[in-house]
CHARMM internal coordinates of N, CA and C (Angstrom, degrees):
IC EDIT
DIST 1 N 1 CA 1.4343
DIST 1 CA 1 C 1.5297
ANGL 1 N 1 CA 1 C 112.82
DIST 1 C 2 N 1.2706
ANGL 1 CA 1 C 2 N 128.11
DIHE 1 N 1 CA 1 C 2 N -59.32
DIST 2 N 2 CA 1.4815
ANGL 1 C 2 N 2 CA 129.88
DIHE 1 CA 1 C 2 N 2 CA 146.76
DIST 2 CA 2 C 1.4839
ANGL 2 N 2 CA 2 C 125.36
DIHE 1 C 2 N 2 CA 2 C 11.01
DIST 2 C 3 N 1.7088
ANGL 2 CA 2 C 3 N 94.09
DIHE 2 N 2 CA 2 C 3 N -49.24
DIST 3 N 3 CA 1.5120
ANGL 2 C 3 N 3 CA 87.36
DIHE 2 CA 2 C 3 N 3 CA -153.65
DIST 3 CA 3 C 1.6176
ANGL 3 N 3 CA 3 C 103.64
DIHE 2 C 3 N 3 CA 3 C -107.74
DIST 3 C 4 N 1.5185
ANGL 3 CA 3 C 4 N 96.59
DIHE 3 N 3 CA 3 C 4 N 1.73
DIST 4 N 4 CA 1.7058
ANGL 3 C 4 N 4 CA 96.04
DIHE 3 CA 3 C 4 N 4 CA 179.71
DIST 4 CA 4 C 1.5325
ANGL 4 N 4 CA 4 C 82.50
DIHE 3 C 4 N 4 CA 4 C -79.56
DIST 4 C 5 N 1.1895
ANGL 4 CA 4 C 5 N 147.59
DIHE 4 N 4 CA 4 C 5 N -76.95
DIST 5 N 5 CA 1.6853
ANGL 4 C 5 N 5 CA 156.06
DIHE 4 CA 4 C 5 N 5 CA -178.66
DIST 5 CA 5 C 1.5070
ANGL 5 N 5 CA 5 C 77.22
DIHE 4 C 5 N 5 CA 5 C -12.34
DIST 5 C 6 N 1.1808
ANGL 5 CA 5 C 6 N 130.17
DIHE 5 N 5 CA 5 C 6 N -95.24
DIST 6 N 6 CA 1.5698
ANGL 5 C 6 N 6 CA 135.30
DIHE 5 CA 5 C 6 N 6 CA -131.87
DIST 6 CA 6 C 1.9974
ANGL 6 N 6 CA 6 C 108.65
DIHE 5 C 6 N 6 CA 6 C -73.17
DIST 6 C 7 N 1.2679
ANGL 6 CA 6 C 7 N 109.66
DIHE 6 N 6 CA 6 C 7 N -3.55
DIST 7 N 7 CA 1.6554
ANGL 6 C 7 N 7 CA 141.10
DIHE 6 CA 6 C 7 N 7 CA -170.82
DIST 7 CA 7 C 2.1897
ANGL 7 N 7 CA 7 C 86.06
DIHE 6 C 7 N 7 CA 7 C -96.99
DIST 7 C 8 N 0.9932
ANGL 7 CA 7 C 8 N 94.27
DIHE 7 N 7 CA 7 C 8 N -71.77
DIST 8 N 8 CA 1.4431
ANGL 7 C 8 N 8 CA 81.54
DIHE 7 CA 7 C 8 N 8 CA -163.14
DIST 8 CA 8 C 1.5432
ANGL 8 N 8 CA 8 C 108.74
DIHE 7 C 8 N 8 CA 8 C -77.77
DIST 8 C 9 N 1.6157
ANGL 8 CA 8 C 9 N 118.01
DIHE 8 N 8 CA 8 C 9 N -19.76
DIST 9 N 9 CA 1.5551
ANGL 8 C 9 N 9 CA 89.61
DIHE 8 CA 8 C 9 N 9 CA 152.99
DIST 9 CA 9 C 1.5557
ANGL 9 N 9 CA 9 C 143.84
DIHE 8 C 9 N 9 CA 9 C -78.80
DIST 9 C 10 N 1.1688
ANGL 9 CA 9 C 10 N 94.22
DIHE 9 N 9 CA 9 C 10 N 4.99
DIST 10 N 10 CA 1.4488
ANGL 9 C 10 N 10 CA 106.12
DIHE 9 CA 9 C 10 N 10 CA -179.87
DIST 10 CA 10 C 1.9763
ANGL 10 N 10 CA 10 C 99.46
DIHE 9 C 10 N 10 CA 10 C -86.09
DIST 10 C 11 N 1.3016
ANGL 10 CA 10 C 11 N 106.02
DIHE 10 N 10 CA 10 C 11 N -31.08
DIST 11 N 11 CA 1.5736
ANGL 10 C 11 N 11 CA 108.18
DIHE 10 CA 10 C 11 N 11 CA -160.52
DIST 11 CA 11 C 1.4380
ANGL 11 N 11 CA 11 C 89.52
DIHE 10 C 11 N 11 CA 11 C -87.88
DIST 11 C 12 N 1.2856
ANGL 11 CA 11 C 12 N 112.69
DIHE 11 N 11 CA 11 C 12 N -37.92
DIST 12 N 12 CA 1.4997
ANGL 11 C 12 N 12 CA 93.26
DIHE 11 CA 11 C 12 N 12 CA -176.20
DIST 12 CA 12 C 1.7109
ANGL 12 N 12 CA 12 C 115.87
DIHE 11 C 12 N 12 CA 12 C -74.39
DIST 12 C 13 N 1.1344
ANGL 12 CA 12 C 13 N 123.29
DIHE 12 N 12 CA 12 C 13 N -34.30
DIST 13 N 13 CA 1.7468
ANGL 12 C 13 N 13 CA 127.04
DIHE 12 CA 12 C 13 N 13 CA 168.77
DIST 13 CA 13 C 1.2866
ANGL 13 N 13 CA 13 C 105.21
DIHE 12 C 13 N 13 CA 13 C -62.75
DIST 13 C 14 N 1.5364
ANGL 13 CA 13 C 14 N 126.56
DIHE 13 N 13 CA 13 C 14 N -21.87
DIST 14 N 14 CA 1.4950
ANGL 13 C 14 N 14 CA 90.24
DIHE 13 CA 13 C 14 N 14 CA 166.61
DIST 14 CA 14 C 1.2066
ANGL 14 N 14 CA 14 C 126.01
DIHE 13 C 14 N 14 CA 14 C -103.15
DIST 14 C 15 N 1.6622
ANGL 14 CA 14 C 15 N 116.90
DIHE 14 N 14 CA 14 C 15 N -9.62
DIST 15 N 15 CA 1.9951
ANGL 14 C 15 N 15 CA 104.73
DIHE 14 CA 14 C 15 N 15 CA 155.10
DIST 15 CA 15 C 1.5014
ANGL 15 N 15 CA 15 C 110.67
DIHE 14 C 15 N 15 CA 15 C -67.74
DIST 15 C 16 N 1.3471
ANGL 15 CA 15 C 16 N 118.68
DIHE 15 N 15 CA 15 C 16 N -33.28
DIST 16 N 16 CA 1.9137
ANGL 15 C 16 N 16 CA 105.27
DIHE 15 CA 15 C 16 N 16 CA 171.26
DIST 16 CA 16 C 1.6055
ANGL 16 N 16 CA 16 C 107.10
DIHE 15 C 16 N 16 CA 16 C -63.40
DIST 16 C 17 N 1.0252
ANGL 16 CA 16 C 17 N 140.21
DIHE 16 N 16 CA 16 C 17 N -27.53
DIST 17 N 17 CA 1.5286
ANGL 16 C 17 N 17 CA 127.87
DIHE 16 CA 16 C 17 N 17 CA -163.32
DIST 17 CA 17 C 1.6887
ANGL 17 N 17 CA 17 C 111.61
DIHE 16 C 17 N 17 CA 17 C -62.47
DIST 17 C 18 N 1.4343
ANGL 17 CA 17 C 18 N 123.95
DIHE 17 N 17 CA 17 C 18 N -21.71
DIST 18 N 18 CA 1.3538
ANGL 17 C 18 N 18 CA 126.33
DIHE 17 CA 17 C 18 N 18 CA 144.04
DIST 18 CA 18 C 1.4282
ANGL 18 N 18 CA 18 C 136.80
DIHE 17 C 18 N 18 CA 18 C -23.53
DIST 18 C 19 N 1.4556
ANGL 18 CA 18 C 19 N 95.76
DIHE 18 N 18 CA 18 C 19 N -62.27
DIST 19 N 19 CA 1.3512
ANGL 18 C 19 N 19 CA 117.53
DIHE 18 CA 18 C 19 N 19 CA -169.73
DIST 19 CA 19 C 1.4089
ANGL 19 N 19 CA 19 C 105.30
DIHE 18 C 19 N 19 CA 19 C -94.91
DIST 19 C 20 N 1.3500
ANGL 19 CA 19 C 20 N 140.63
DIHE 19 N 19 CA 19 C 20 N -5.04
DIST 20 N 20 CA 1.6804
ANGL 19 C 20 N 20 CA 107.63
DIHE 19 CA 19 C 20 N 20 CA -174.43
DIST 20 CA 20 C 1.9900
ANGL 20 N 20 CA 20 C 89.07
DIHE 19 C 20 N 20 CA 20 C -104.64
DIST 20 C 21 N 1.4953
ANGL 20 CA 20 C 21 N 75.32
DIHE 20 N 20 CA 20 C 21 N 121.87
DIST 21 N 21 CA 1.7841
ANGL 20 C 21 N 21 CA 81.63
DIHE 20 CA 20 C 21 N 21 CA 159.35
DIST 21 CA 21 C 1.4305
ANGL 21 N 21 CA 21 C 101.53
DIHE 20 C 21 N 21 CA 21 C -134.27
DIST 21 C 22 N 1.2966
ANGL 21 CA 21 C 22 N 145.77
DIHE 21 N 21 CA 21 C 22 N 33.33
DIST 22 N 22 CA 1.5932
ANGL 21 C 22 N 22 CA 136.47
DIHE 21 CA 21 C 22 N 22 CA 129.45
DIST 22 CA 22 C 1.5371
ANGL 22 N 22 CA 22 C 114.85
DIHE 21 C 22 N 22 CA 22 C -132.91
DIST 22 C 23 N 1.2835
ANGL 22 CA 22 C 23 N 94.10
DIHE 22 N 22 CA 22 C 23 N 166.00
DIST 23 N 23 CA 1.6056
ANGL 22 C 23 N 23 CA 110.28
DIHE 22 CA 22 C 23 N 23 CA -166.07
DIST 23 CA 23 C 1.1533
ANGL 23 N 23 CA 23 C 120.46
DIHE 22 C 23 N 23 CA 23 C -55.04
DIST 23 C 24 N 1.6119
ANGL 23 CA 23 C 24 N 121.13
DIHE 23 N 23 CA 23 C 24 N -21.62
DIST 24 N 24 CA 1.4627
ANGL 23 C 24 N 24 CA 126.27
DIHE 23 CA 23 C 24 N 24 CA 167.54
DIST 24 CA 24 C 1.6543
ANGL 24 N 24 CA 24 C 105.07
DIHE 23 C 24 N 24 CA 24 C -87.85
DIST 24 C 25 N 1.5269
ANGL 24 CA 24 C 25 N 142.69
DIHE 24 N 24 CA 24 C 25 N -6.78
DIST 25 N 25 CA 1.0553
ANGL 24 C 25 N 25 CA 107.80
DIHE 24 CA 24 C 25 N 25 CA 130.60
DIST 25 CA 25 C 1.1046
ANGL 25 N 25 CA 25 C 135.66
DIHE 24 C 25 N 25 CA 25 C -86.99
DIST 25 C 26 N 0.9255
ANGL 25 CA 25 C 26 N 135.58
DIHE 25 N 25 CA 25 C 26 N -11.78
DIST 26 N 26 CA 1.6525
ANGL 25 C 26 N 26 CA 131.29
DIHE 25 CA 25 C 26 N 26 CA 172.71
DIST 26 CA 26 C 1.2484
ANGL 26 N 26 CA 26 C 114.74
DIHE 25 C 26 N 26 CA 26 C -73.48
DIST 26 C 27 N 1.3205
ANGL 26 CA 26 C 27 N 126.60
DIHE 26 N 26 CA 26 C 27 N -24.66
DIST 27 N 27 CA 1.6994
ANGL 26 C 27 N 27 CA 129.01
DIHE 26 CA 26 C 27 N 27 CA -174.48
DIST 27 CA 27 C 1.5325
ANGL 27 N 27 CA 27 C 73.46
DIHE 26 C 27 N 27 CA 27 C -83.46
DIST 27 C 28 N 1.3150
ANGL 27 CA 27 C 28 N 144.72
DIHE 27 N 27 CA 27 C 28 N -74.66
DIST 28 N 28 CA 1.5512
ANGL 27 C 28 N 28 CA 117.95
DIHE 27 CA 27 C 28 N 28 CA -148.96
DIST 28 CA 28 C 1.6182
ANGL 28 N 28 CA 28 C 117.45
DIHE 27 C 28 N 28 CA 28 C -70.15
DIST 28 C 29 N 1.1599
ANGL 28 CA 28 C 29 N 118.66
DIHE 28 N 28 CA 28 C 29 N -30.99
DIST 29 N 29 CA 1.4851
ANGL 28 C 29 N 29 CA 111.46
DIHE 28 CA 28 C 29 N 29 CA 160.67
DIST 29 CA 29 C 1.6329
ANGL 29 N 29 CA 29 C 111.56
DIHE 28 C 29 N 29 CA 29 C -61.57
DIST 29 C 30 N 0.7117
ANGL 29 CA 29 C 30 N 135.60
DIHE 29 N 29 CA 29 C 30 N -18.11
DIST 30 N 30 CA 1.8219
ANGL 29 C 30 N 30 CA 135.98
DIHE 29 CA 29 C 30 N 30 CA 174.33
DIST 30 CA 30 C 1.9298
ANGL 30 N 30 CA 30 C 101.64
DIHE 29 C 30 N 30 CA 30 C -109.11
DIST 30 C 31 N 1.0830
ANGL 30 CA 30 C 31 N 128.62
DIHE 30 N 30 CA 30 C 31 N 8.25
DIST 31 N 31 CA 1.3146
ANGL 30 C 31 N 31 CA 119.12
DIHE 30 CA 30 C 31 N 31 CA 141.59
DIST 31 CA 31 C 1.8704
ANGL 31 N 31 CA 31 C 121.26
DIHE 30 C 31 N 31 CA 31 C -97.65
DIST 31 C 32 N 1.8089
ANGL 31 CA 31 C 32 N 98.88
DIHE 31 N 31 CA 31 C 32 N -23.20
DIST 32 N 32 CA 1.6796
ANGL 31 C 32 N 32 CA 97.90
DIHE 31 CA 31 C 32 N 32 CA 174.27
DIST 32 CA 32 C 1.5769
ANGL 32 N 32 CA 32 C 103.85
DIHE 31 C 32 N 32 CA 32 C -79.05
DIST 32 C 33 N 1.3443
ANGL 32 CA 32 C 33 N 141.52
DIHE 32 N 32 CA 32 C 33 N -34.47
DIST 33 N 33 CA 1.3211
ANGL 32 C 33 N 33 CA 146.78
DIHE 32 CA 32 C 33 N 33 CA -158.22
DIST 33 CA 33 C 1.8140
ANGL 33 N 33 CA 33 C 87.20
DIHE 32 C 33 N 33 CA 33 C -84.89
DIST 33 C 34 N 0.9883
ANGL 33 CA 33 C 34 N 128.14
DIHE 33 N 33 CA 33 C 34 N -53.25
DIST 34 N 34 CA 1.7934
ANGL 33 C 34 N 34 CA 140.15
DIHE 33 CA 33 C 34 N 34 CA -156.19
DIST 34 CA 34 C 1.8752
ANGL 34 N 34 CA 34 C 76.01
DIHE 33 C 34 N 34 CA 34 C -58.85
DIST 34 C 35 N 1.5464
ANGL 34 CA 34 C 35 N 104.29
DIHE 34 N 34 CA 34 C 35 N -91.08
DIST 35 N 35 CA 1.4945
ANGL 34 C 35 N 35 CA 105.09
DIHE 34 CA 34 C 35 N 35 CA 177.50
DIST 35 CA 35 C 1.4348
ANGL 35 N 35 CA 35 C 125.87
DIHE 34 C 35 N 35 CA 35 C -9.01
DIST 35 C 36 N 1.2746
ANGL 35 CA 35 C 36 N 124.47
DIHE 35 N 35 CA 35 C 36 N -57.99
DIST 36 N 36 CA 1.5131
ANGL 35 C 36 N 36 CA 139.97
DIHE 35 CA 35 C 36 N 36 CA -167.91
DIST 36 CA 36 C 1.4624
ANGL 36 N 36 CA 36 C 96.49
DIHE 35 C 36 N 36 CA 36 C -83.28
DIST 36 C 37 N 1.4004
ANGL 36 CA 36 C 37 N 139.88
DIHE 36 N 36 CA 36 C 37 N -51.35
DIST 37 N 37 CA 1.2359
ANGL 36 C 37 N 37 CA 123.51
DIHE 36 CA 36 C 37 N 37 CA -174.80
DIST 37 CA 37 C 1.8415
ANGL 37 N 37 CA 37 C 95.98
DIHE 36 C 37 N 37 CA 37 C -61.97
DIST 37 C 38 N 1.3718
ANGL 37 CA 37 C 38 N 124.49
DIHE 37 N 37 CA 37 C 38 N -55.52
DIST 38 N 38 CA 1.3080
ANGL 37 C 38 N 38 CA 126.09
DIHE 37 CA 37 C 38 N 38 CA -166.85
DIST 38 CA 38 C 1.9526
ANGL 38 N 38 CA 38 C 116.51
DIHE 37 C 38 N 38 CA 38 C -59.05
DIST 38 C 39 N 0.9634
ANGL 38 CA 38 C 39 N 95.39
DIHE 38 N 38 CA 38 C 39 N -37.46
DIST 39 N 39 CA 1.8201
ANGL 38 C 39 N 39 CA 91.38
DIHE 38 CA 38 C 39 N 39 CA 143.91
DIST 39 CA 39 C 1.1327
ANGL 39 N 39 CA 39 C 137.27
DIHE 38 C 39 N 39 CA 39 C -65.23
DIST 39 C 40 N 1.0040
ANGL 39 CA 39 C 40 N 127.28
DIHE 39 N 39 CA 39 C 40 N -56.53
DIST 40 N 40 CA 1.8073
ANGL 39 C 40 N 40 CA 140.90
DIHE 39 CA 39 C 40 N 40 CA 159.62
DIST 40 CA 40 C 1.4528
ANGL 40 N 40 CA 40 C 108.94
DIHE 39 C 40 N 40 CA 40 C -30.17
DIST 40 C 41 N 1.6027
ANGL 40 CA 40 C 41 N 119.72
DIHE 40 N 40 CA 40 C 41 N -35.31
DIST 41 N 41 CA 1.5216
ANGL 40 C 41 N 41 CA 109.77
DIHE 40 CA 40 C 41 N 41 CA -154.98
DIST 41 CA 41 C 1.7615
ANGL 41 N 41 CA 41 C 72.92
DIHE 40 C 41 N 41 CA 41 C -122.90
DIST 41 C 42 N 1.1148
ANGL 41 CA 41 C 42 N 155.44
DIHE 41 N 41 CA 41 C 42 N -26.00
DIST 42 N 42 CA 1.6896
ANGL 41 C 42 N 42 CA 151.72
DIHE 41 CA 41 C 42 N 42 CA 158.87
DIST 42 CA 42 C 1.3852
ANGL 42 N 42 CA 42 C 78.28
DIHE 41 C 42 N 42 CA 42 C 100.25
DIST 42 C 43 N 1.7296
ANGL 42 CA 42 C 43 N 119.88
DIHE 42 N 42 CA 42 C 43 N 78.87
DIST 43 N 43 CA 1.4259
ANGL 42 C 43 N 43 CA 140.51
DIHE 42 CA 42 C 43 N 43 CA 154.71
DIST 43 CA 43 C 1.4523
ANGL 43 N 43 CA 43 C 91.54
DIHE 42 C 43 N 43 CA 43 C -97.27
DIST 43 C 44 N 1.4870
ANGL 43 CA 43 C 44 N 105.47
DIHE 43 N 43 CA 43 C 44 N -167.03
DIST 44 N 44 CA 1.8294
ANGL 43 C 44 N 44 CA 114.86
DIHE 43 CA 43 C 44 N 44 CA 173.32
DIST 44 CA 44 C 1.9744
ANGL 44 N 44 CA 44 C 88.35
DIHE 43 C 44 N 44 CA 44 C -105.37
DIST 44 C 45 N 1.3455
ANGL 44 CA 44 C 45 N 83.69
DIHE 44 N 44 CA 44 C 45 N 137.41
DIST 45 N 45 CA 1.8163
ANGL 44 C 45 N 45 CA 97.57
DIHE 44 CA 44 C 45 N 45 CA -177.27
DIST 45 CA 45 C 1.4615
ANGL 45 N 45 CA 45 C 97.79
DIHE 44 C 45 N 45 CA 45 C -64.02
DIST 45 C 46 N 1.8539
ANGL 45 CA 45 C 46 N 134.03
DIHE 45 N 45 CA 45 C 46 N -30.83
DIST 46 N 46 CA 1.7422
ANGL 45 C 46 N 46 CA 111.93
DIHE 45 CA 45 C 46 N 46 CA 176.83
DIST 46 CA 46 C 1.1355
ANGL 46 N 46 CA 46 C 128.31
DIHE 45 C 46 N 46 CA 46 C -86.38
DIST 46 C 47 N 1.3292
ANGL 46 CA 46 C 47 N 118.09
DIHE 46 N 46 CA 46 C 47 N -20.87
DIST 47 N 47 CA 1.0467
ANGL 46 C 47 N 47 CA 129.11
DIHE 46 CA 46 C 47 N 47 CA 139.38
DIST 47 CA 47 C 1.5654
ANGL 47 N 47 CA 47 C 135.27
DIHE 46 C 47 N 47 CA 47 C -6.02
DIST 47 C 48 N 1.4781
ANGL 47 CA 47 C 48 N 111.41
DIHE 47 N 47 CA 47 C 48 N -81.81
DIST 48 N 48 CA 1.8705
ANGL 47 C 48 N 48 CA 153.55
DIHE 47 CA 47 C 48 N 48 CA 171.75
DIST 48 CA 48 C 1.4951
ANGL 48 N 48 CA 48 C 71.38
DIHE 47 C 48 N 48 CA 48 C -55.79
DIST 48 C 49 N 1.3510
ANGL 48 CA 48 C 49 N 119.88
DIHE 48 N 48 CA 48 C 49 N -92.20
DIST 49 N 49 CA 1.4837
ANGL 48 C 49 N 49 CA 119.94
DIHE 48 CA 48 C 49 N 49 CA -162.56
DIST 49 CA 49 C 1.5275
ANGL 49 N 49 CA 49 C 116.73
DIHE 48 C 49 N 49 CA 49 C -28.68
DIST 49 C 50 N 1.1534
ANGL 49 CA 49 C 50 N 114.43
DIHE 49 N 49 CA 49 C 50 N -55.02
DIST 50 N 50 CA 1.4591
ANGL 49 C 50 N 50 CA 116.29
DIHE 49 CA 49 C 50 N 50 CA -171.70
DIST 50 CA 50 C 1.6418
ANGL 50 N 50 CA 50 C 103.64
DIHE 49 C 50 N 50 CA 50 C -66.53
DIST 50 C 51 N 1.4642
ANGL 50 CA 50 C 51 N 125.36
DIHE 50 N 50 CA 50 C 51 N -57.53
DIST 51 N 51 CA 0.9356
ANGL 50 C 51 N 51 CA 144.33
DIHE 50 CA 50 C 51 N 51 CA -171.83
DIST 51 CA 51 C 1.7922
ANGL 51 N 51 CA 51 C 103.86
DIHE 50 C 51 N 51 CA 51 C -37.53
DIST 51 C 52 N 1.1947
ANGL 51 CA 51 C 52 N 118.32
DIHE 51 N 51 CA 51 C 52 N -43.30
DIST 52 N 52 CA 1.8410
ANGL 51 C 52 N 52 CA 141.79
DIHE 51 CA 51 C 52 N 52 CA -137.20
DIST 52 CA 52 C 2.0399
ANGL 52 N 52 CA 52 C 73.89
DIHE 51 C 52 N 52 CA 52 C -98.55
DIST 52 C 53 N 1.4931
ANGL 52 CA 52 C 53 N 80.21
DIHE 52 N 52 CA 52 C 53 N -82.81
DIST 53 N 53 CA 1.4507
ANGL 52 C 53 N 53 CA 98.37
DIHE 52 CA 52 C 53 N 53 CA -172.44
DIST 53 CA 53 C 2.0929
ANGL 53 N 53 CA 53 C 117.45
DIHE 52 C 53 N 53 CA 53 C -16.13
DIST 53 C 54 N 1.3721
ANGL 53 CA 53 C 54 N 81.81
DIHE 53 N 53 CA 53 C 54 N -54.03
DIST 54 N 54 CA 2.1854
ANGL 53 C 54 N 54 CA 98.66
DIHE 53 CA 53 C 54 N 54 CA 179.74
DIST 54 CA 54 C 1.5120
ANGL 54 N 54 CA 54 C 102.28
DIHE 53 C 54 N 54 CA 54 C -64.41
DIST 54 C 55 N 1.4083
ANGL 54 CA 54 C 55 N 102.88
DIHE 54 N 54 CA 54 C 55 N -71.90
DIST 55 N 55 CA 1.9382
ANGL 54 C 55 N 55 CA 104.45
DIHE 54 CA 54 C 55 N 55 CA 164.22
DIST 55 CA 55 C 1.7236
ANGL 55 N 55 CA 55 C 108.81
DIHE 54 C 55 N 55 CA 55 C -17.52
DIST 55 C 56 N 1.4445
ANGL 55 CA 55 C 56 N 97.10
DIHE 55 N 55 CA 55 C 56 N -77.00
DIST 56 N 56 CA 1.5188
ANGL 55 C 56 N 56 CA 95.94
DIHE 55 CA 55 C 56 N 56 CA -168.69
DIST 56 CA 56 C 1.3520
ANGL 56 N 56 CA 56 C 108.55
DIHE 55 C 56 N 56 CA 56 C -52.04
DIST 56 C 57 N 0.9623
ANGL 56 CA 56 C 57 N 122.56
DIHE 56 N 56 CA 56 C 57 N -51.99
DIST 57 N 57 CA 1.6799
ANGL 56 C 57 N 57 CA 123.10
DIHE 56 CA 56 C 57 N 57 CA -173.84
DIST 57 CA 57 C 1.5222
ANGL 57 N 57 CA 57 C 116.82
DIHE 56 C 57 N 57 CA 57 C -43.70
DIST 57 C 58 N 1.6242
ANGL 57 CA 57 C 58 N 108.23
DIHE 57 N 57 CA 57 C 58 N -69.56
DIST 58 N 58 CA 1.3450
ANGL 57 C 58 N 58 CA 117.62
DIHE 57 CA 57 C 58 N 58 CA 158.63
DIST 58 CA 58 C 1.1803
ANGL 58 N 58 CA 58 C 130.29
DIHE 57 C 58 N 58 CA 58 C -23.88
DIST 58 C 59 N 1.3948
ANGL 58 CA 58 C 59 N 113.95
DIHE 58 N 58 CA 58 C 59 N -50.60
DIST 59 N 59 CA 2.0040
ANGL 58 C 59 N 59 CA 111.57
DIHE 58 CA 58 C 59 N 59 CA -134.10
DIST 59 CA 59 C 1.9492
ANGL 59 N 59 CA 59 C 100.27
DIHE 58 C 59 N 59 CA 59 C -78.08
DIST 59 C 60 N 1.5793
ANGL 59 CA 59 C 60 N 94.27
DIHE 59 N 59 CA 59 C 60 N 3.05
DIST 60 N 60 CA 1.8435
ANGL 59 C 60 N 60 CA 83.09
DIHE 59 CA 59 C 60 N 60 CA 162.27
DIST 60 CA 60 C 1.6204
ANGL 60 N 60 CA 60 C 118.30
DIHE 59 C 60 N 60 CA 60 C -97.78
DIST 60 C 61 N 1.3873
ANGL 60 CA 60 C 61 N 91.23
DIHE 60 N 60 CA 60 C 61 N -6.05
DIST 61 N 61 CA 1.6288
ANGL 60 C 61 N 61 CA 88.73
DIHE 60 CA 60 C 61 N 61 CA -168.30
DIST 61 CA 61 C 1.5111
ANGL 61 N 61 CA 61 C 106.13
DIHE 60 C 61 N 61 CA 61 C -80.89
DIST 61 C 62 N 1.6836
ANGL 61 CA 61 C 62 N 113.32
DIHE 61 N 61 CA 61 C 62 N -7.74
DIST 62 N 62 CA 1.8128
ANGL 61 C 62 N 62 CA 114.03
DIHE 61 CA 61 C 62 N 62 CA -162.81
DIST 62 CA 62 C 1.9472
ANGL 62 N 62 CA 62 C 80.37
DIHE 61 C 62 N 62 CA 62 C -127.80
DIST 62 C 63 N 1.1076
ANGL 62 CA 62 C 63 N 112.66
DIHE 62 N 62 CA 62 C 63 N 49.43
DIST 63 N 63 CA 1.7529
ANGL 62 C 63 N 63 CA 116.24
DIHE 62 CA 62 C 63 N 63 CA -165.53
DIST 63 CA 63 C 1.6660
ANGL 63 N 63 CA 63 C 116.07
DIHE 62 C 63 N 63 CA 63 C -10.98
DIST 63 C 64 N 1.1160
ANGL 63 CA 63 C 64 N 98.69
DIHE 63 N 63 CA 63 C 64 N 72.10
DIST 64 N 64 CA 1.4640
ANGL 63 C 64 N 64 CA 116.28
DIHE 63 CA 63 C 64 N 64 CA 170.62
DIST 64 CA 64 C 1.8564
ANGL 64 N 64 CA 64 C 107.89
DIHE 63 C 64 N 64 CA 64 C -91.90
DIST 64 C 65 N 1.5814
ANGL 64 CA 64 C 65 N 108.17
DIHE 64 N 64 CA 64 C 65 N -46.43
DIST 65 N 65 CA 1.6330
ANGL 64 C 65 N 65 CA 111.82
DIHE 64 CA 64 C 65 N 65 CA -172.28
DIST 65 CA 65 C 1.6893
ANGL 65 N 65 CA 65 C 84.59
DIHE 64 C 65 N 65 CA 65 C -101.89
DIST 65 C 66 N 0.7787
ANGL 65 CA 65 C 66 N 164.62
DIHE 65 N 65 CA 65 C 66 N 45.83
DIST 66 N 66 CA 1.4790
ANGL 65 C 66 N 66 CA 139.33
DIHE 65 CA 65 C 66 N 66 CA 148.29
DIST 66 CA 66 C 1.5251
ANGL 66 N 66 CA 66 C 129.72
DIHE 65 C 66 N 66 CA 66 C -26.27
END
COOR INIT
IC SEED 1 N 1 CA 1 C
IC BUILD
């Protein structure tokens, strides 16, 4: 069961990876993906969220998403 959760967040971040060109979308696609991995593995869902969310926000500032 796990891995269907961790299967469709992967499928869904990569038809969004098109579309985020600012930091408030990418922090919310990396707080919905953070969430979904943190269920899948029985983390706390605000946690994953917060965690995803900062990632996403960040990952242009350390040019990882360019």
């Amino acid at each position: 069961m796990p891995f269907k959760y961790i299967a469709a967040a992967v499928f869904t971040v990569t038809l969004l990876s098109g579309c985020l060109d600012n930091d408030l979308e990418r922090g919310a696609a990396g707080a919905a993906v953070g969430a979904v991995v943190a269920k899948s593995t029985g983390g706390d869902l605000l946690t994953g969220a917060a965690i995803g969310g900062a990632a996403g926000a960040l990952c242009d500032d350390v040019n990882i998403c360019n």
